[in-house]
N, C-alpha and C positions, 0 to 999 in steps of 0.2 A: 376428536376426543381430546379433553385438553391434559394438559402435560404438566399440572403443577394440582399439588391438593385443596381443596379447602382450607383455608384457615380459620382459626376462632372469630367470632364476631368483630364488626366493628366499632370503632369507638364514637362517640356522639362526634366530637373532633374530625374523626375520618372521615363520618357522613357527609360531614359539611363540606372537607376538602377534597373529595371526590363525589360532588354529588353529580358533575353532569354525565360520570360513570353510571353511577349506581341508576340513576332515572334512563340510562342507554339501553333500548332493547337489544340483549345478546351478551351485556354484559352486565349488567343489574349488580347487588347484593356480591350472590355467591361469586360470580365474575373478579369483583374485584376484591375479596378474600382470596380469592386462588391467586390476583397479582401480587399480593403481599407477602403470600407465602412463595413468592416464584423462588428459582435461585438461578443467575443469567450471568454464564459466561461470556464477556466482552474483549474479544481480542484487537486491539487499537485502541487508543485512543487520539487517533488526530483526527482527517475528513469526514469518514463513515463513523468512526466511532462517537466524535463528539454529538451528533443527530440521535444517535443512538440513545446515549449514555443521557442527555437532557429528559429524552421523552422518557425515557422510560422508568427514568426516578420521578419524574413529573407524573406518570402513574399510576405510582405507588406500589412497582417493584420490592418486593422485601430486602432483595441481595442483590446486589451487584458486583464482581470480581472483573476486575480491568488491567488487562496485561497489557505492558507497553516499559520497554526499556528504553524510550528515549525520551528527547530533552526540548524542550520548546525551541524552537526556531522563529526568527522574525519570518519567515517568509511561510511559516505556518498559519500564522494569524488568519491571512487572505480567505480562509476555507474553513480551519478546524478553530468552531465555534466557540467551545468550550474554554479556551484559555484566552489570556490577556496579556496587555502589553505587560504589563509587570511581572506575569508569568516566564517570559523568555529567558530560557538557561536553566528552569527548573525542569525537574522531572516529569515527565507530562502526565504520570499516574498523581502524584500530588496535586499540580494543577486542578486535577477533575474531581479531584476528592474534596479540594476545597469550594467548588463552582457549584459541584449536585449537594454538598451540604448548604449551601445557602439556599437551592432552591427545593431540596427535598431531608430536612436533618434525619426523618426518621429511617432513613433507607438505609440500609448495614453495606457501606463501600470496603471492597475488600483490595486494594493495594497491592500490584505484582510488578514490580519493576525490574522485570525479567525477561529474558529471550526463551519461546515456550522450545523443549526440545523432544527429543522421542523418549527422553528418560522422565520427561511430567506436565507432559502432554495426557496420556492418559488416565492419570488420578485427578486432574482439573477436569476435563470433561465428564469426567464419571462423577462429579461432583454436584455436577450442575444439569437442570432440566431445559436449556437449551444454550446454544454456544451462536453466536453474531459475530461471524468474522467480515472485521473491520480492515485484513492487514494488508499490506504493501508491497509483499514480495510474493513470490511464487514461492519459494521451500515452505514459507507458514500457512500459506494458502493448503499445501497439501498434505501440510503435518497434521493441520485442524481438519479437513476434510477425512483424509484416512481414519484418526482415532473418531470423530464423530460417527462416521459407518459401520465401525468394526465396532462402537459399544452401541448403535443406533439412536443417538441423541439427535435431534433433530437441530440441523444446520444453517441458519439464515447467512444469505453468502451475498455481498456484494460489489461491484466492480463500475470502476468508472477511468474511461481513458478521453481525456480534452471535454468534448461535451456529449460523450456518448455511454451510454451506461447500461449495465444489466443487473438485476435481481431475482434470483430463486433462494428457494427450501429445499435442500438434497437431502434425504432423510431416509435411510436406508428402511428395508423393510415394507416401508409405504411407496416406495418411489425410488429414483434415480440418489446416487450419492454425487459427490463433486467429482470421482475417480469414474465416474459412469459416463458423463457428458466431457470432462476433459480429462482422457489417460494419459498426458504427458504434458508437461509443461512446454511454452513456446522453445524455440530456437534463442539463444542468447543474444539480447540485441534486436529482437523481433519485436519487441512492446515497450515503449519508450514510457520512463518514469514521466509521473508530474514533473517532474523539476529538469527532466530534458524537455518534454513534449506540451506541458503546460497544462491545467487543468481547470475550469468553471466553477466556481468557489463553490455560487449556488445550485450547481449539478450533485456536488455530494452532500446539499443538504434535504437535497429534493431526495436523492436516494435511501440517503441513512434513515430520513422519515419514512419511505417504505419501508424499510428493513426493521423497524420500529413497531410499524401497524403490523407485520408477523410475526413478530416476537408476543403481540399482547394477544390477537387471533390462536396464536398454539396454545398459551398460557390459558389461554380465558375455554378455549376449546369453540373459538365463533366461525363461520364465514368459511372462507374454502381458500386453505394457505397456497402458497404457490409453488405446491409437491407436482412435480411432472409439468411447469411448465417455467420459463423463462421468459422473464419481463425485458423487456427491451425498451429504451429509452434514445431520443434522438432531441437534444434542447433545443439547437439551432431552429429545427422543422417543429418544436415543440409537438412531436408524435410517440405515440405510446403503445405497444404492442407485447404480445404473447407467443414463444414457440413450444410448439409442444416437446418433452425429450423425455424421454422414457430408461428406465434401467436394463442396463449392458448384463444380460446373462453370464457373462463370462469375463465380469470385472475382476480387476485382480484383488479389489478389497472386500465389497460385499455379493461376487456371485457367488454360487451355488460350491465351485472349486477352489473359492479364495484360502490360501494360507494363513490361518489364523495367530500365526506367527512371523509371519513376513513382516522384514520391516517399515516401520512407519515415514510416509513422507517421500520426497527424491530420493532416492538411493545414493548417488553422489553428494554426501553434505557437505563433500568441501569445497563444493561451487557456489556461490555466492552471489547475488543480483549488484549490481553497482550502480550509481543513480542512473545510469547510461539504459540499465538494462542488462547491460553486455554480463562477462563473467568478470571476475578480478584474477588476471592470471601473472606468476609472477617472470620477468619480462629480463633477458640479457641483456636486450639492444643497449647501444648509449644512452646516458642519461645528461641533461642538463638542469640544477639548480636554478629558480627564477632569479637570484640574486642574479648569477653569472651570465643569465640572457639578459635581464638591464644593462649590464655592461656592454655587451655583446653587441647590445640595440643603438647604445651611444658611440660603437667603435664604428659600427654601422653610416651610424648617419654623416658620419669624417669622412667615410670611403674607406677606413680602416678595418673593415671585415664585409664580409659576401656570404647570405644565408638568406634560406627562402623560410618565412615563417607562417605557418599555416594552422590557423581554426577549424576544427573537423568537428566544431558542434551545428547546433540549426541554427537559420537565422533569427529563430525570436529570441533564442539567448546572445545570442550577440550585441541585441538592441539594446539588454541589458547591462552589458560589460563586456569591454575585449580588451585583450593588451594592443597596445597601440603599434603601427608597423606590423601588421597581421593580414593576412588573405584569407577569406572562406571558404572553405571546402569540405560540406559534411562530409561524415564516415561515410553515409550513405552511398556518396557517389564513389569513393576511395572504394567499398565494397563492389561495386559496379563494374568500374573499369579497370580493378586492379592495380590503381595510382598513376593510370596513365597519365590522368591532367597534371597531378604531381611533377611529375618527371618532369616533363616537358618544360613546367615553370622553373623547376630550379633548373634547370639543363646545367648539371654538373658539378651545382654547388648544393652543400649540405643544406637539407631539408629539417629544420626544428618545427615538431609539432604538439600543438596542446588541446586540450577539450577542460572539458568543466575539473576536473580531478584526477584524470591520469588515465581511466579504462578503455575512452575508445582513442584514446592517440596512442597508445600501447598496442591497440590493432593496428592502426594505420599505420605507425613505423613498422609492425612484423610483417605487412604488406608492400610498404614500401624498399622495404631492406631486400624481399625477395624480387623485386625489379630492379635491386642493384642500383636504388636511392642511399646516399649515404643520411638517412633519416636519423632524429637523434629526439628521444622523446623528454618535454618539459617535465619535470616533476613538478606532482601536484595539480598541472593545469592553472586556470584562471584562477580558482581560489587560491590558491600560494601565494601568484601575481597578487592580489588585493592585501591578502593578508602580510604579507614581505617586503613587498617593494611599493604598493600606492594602496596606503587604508582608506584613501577619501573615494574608491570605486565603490560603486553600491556591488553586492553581493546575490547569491539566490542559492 
């Protein structure tokens, strides 16, 4: 059944620029007057959302609303499509405001460069005839998910970690919601961001065009969305699969006994994802300034100080930049053994440790201090390093 109304006729103009629409069996005429009249919430806009947000002013969506509070990154370019070099440091809702009006002007972009919350989360979604989440963390993941269940907007959801991906429609009422198939978010630290783990640029362009071809499918009312099943992706094997997953009777959002007042999302919102993954927790141990470990590194290399200095990210960020005079030793294995490899290297001398920005070496010292390392964690991590002490480091 499709999920957007008819619109007024179209114009001799629109004919022309959607005609290999209009001559499409399943979406013809009426088809793409119901796209024009859609109205499609899009949450993201960098990977998934730039796929998204292209195709689907390309067309000929009437509305678009694209939430996204943050700001181009160089190291964004490599995947989210949609912005350019000259975009970096702007807003990435501007960005895309300016990209889909060159390729689509008559689409009404609607600009939110905001963090969606439990206080407006729900008048967005109830806004809009279907929501694409595009986003990056697990609290937005299950802000959009809950309010999409509890008002029954139908969900296009998708995920992509390195080169491996998935795509469903959780759509309460008809099928499974995203609280049905996943009731609880990972363990912190269990699912490594892009920017630790690394991610296939054209992995999320391949996905977000799926998530694109259901956004027009629900809209248009064609074809058989993918309610109660999960698309599965593997690019390396270049293989494509379906699992079936059905709705949990006794979900906390849309079963039978759901509290229709419960609150929306993680319940804990002052936990936080960190690029890491990890949580962001705030940390007693000692602290060292990157200024003061440069120094530290030059007293060093005299004989004039004794410290074990330790990289506890993966090694494909490393390849990319490390402070120099540094050991590697993921969190990973710190989580393992308990810092035993640790110890042993520094046998007795102060252990300084960094990662990308401070979250998982703030684990590994509260691990290493309770083996009775005198650990002392970098502020900042690498990024400080570059940005403080050597700006000619490439960054990520």
């Amino acid at each position: 059944m499709p999920v957007a109304p008819v619109g007024g006729p179209l114009s001799s103009a629109e004919r022309t620029r959607f005609a290999r629409h209009v001559i499409l069996p399943g979406v013809g005429d009426e088809g793409q007057r119901r796209l024009r009249a859609a109205r499609v919430l899009v949450v993201g806009a960098g990977g998934l959302g730039s796929p998204v947000l292209l195709y689907l002013a390309g067309a000929g969506v009437g509305r678009l609303t694209v939430v996204d509070d943050d700001a181009v990154d160089l190291t964004n370019l490599q995947r989210q499509v949609i912005h350019g070099v000259a975009d970096v440091g702007r807003p990435k809702v501007d960005s895309a405001v300016d990209a889909l009006a060159a390729l689509a002007p008559d689409t009404d972009v609607v600009p939110l460069a905001e963090r969606l919350t439990a206080d407006n989360v729900l008048d967005l979604v109830a806004d809009h005839d279907v929501v694409v989440d595009g986003a990056d963390n697990f609290p937005t993941r299950y802000l959009v998910g809950d309010a999409c269940a509890r008002l029954g907007v139908p969900h296009v959801w998708g995920s992509v970690y390195q080169h491996d991906a998935q795509v469903s429609v959780w759509w309460a009422g008809e099928g499974p919601c995203y609280r049905c198939i996943f009731p609880e978010p990972p363990p912190p630290g269990a699912v490594p961001s892009c920017s630790t783990g690394g991610v296939l640029g054209a992995s999320v362009g391949a996905i977000g065009s799926v998530m694109a071809e259901e956004v027009v499918k629900l809209v248009v009312g064609v074809g058989a969305p993918l309610v109660g099943r999960l698309l599965v992706h593997d690019a390396w094997r270049q293989e494509w699969g379906t699992v079936p997953v059905a709705a949990n009777p006794d979900c906390l959002v849309c079963g039978a006994d759901a509290d229709p007042h419960r609150s929306l999302g993680i319940e804990n919102d002052s936990v936080e994802e960190a690029e890491s993954g990890s949580v962001t927790t705030e940390s007693a141990a000692p602290l060292i300034a990157v200024a003061d470990l440069a120094r530290r590194l030059e007293d060093r290399s005299r004989g004039g100080d004794a410290f074990l200095l330790v990289d506890v990210r993966e090694p494909g960020e490393r390849d990319v930049v490390a402070i120099p005079g540094s050991v590697l030793h993921p969190i990973g294995q710190v989580r393992d053994d308990g810092g035993e490899a640790i110890a042993r290297l520094a046998d007795g001398i102060p252990a300084l440790i960094y990662c990308k920005s401070g979250a998982r070496s703030a684990e590994a010292v509260a691990l290493l201090r309770e083996r009775g390392v005198d650990a002392v964690d970098v502020t900042g991590g690498v990024l400080a390093w570059v940005r403080d002490v050597d700006p000619s480091q490439p960054t990520y």
